[in-house]
C-alpha positions as CSV (number, residue, x, y, z in Angstrom):
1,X,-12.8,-21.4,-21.8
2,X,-16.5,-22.6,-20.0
3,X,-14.4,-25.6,-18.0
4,X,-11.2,-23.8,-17.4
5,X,-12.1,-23.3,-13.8
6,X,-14.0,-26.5,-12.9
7,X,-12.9,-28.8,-10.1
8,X,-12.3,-25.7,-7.6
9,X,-13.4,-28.7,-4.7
10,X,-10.6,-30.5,-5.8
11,X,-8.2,-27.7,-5.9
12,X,-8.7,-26.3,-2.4
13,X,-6.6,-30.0,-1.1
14,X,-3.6,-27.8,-2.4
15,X,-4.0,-25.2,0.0
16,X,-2.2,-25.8,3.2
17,X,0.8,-27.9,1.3
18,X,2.5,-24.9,-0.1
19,X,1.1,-25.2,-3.7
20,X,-1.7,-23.3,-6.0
21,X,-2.6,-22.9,-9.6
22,X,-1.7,-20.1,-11.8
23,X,-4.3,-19.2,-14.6
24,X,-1.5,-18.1,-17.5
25,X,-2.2,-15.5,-19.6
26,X,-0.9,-12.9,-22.2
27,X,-1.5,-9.2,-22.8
28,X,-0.2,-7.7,-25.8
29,X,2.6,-9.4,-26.2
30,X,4.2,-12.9,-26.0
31,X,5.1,-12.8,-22.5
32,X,2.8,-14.4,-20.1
33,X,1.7,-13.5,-16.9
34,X,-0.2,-15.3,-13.9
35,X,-3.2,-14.9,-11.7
36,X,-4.3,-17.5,-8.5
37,X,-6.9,-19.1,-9.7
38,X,-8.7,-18.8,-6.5
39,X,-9.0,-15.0,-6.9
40,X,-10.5,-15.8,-10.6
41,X,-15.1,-16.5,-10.6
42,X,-14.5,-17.0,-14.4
43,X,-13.2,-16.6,-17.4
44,X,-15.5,-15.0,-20.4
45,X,-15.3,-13.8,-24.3
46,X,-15.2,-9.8,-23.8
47,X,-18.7,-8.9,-23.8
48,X,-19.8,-5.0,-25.2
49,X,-18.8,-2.7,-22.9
50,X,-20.9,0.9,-21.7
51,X,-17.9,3.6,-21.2
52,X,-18.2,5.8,-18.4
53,X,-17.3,9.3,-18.5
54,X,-15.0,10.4,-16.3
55,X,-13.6,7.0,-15.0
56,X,-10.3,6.0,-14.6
57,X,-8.5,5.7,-17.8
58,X,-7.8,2.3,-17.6
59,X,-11.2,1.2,-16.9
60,X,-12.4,0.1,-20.3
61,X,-15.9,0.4,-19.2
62,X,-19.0,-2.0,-17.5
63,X,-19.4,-5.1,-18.3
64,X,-23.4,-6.3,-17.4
65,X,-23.0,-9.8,-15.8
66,X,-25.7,-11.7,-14.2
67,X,-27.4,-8.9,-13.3
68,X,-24.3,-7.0,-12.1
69,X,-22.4,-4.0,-13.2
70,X,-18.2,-5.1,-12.8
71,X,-15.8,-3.0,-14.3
72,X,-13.3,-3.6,-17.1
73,X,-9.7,-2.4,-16.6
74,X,-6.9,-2.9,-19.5
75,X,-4.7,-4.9,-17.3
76,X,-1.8,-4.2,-19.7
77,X,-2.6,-0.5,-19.5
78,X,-2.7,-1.0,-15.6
79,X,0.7,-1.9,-15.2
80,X,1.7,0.4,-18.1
81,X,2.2,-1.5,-21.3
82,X,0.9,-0.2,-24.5
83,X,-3.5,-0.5,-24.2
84,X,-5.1,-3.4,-25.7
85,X,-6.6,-3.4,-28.9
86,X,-10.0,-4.4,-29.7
87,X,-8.6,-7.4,-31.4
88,X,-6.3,-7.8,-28.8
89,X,-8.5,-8.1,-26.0
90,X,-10.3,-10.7,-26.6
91,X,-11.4,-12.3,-22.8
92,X,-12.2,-10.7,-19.3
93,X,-11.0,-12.5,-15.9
94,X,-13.8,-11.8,-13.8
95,X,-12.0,-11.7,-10.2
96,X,-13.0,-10.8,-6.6
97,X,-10.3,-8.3,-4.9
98,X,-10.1,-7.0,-1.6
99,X,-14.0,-7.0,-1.6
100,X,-15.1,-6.0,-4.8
101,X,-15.5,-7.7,-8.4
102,X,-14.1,-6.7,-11.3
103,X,-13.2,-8.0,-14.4
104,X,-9.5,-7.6,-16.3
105,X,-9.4,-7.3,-20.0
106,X,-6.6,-9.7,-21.0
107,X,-5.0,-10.8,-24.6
108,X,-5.6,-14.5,-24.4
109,X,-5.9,-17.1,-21.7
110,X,-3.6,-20.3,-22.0
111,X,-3.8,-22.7,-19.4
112,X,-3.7,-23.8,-15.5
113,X,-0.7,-24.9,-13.8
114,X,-0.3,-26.8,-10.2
115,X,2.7,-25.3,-8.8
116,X,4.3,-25.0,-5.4
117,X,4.8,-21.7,-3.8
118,X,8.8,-23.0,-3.1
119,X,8.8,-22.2,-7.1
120,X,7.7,-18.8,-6.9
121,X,10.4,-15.5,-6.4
122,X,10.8,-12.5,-5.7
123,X,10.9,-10.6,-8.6
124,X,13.5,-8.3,-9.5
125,X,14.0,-4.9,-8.2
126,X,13.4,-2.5,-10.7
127,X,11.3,0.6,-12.5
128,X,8.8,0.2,-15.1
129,X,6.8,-3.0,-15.1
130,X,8.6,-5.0,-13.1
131,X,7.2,-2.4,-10.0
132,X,3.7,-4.2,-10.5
133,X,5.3,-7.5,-10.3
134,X,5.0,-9.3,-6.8
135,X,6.6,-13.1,-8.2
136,X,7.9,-14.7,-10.7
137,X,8.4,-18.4,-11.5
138,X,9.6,-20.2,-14.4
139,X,7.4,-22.8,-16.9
140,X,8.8,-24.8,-19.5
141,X,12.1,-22.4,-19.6
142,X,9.7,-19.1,-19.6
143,X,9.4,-16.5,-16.8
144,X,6.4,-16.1,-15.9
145,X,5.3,-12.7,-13.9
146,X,2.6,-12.5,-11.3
147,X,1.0,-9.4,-11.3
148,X,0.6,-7.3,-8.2
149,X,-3.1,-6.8,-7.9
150,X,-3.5,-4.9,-5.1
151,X,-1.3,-2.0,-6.3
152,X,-3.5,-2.1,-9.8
153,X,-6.2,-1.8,-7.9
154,X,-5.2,0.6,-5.1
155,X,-4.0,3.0,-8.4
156,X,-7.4,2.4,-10.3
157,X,-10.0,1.8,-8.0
158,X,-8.6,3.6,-4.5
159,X,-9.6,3.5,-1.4
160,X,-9.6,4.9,2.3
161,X,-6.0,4.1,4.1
162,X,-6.8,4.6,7.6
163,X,-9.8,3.7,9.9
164,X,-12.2,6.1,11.1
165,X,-10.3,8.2,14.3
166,X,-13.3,7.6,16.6
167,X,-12.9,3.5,16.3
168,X,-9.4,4.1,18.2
169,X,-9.7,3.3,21.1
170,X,-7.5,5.4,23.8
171,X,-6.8,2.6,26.0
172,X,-5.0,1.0,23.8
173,X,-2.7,3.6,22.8
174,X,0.9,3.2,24.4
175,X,1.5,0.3,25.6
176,X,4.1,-0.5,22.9
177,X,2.9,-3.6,21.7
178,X,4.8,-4.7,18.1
179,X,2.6,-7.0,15.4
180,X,4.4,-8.4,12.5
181,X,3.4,-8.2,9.2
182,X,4.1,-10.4,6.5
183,X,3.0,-9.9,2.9
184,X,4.2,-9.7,-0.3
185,X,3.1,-6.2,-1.2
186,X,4.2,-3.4,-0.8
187,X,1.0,-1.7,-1.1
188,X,-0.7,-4.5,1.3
189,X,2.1,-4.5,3.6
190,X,2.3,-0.3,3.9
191,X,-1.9,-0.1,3.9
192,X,-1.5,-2.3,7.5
193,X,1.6,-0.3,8.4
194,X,-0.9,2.7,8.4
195,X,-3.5,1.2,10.4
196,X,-0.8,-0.3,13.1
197,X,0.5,3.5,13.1
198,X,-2.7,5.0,14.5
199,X,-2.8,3.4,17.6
200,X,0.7,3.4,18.0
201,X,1.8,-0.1,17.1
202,X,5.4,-1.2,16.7
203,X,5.3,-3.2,13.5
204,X,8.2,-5.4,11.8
205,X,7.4,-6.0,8.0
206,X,8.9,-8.9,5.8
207,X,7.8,-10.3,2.9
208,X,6.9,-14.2,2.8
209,X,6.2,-16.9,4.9
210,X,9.6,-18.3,4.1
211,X,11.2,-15.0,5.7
212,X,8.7,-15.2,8.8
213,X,9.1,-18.5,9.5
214,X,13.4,-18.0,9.7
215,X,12.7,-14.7,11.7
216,X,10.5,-16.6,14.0
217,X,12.9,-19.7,14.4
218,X,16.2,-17.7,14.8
219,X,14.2,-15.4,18.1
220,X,13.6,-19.0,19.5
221,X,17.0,-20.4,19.0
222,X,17.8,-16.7,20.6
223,X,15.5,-17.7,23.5
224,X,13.0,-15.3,22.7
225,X,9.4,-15.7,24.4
226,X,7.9,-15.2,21.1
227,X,4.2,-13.8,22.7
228,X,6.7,-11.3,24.2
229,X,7.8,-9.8,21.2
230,X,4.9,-9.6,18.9
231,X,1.3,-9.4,19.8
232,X,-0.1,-10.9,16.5
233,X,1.4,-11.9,13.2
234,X,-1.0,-10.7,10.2
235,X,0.0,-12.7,7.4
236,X,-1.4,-12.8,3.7
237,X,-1.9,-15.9,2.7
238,X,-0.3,-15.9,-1.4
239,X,2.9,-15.2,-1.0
240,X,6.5,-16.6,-2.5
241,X,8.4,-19.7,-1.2
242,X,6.2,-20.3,1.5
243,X,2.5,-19.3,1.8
244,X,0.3,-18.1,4.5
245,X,-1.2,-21.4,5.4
246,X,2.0,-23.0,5.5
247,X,3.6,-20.5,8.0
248,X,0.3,-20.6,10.5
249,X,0.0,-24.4,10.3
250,X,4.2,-24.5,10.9
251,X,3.7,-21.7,14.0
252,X,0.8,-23.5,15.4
253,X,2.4,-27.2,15.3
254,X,5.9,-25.4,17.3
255,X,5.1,-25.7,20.8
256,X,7.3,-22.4,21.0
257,X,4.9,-20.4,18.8
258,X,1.2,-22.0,18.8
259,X,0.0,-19.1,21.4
260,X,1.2,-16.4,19.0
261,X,-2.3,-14.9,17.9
262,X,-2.7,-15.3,13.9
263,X,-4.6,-13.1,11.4
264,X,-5.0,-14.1,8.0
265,X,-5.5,-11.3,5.7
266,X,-6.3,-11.8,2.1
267,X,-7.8,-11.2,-0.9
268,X,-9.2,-14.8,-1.4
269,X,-12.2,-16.1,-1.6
270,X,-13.8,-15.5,2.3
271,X,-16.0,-18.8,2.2
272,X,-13.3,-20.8,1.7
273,X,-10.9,-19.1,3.9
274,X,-13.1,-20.2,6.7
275,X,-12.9,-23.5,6.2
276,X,-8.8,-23.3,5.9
277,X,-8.0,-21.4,9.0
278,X,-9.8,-23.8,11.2
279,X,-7.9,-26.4,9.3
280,X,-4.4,-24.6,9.5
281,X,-5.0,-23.4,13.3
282,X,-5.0,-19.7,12.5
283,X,-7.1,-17.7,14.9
284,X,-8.9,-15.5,12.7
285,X,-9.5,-14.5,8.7
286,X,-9.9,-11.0,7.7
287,X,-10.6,-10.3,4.0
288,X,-8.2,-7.4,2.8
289,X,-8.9,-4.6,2.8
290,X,-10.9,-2.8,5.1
291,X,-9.0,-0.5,7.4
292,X,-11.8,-0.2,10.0
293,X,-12.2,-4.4,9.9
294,X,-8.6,-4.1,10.4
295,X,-8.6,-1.7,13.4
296,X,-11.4,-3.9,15.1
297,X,-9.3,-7.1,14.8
298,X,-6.5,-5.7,16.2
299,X,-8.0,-3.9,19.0
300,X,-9.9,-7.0,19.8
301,X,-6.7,-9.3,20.3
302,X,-5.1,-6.7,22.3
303,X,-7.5,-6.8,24.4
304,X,-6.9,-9.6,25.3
305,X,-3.3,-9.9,25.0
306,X,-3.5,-7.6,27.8
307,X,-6.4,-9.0,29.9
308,X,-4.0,-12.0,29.9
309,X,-1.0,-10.4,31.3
């Protein structure tokens, strides 16, 4: 597995055309699931593990990596298949969520694929596993199921929800401004809900670019001012049928949209999330998920939303 992630220049040309790659993988059984590559540092043999009393029980343990201490969570645990065996879990993805590293214990590790986001679904509604599913795509006549990191790690790792009451500023509260918010989480989309909510935010929520972008068109065609309606637009950027780049670098080349303020929040990589909303035209990035980073970005473009009217 050492080159299965090499060439990560070469793979940030397919950001901004709708398409990514998908690191396949299995747990304990045949089916196989899929990560962004992007969100994935590397890919390693399991190496010993310290327990840690009173963790989680999904965390396996610590994993000591170049001098730092990342977790271990039993992924298929996590989304609440049977637990991995120690012959079963034979590699860790070492990934960087919503801030933090940590690595998942997986089966086996199969192979990259180039794919575009028009591919990727919704998944079907449902109990059981398919609630820790946000996409699913088909390769070579198999489903494949994208994993819904953010709820693993929300459950596992957890978090605070809401920013810090004395950020809030009172000005702001009110004036009945609306954002919309477009992600395909539940957890992500419901964790910005919360922050909208404290300072009194009107909020529509949908869940991919692809939805956005018809929302967006159909208030034009309606005759809509569209910086009348919403504020901002905070947008993940992975999402289903059309990602987050996509829908920014659509909004901003619309001469009926480019004023509306975007925020790109996501779990990527922030380095080269810089680079991509210059390119795409998006006004700012904002790695996910810090409620009180949240709160400050928002309160900052409403100031000037309102400075301008």
């Amino acid at each position: 597995m050492a080159g299965v992630l090499e060439g990560v220049d070469q793979r940030t040309k397919l950001a901004g055309h709708n398409r990514f790659e998908l690191l396949l993988f299995k747990l304990a059984s045949r089916q196989r699931f899929g990560i962004n590559v992007f969100k994935v540092q590397e890919v390693i043999q399991c190496p010993p593990l310290t327990q840690i009393p009173n963790s989680h029980y999904v965390i396996r343990g610590v994993a000591h990596l170049r001098g730092k201490t990342i977790p271990v969570l039993d992924l298929s645990m996590a989304i609440g298949l049977r637990p991995l065996s120690k012959e079963e879990g034979g590699y860790v993805i070492v990934t960087e969520y919503n801030r933090s590293i940590q690595g998942f214990l997986v089966g086996s590790v199969d192979r990259i694929i180039n794919i575009g986001w028009e591919q990727v679904k919704a998944p079907p509604t449902g109990a059981g596993r398919e609630s820790y599913l946000t996409a699913v795509t088909e390769v070579d006549g198999e489903l494949i199921e994208v994993i819904d990191v953010e709820k693993v790690m929300k459950e596992v790792i957890g978090g605070r929800e809401e920013a810090a009451e004395e950020s809030i500023d009172s000005e702001l509260l009110g004036k009945h401004d609306r954002v919309l918010i477009v992600d395909d989480s539940s957890v992500a989309r419901n964790q910005i809900k919360r922050v909208c909510e404290q300072i009194g935010l009107e909020h529509t929520m949908l869940k991919d670019g692809l939805e956005a972008w018809e929302h967006l068109s159909q208030l034009v065609a309606d005759g809509v001012n569209i910086q009348d309606r919403y504020a901002m637009i905070i947008s993940d950027v992975e999402m289903p049928r059309m990602d987050g780049y996509t829908l920014a670098s659509k909004i901003k080349a619309d001469p009926a949209m480019r004023d509306i303020y975007v925020i790109l929040h996501t779990s990527l990589s922030g380095v080269f999330n810089t680079a991509m909303v210059q390119k795409v035209g998006a006004n700012e990035f904002l790695a996910k998920f810090d409620p009180d980073s949240l709160l400050n970005a928002i309160q900052k473009r409403l100031k000037t939303h309102h400075s301008s009217e």
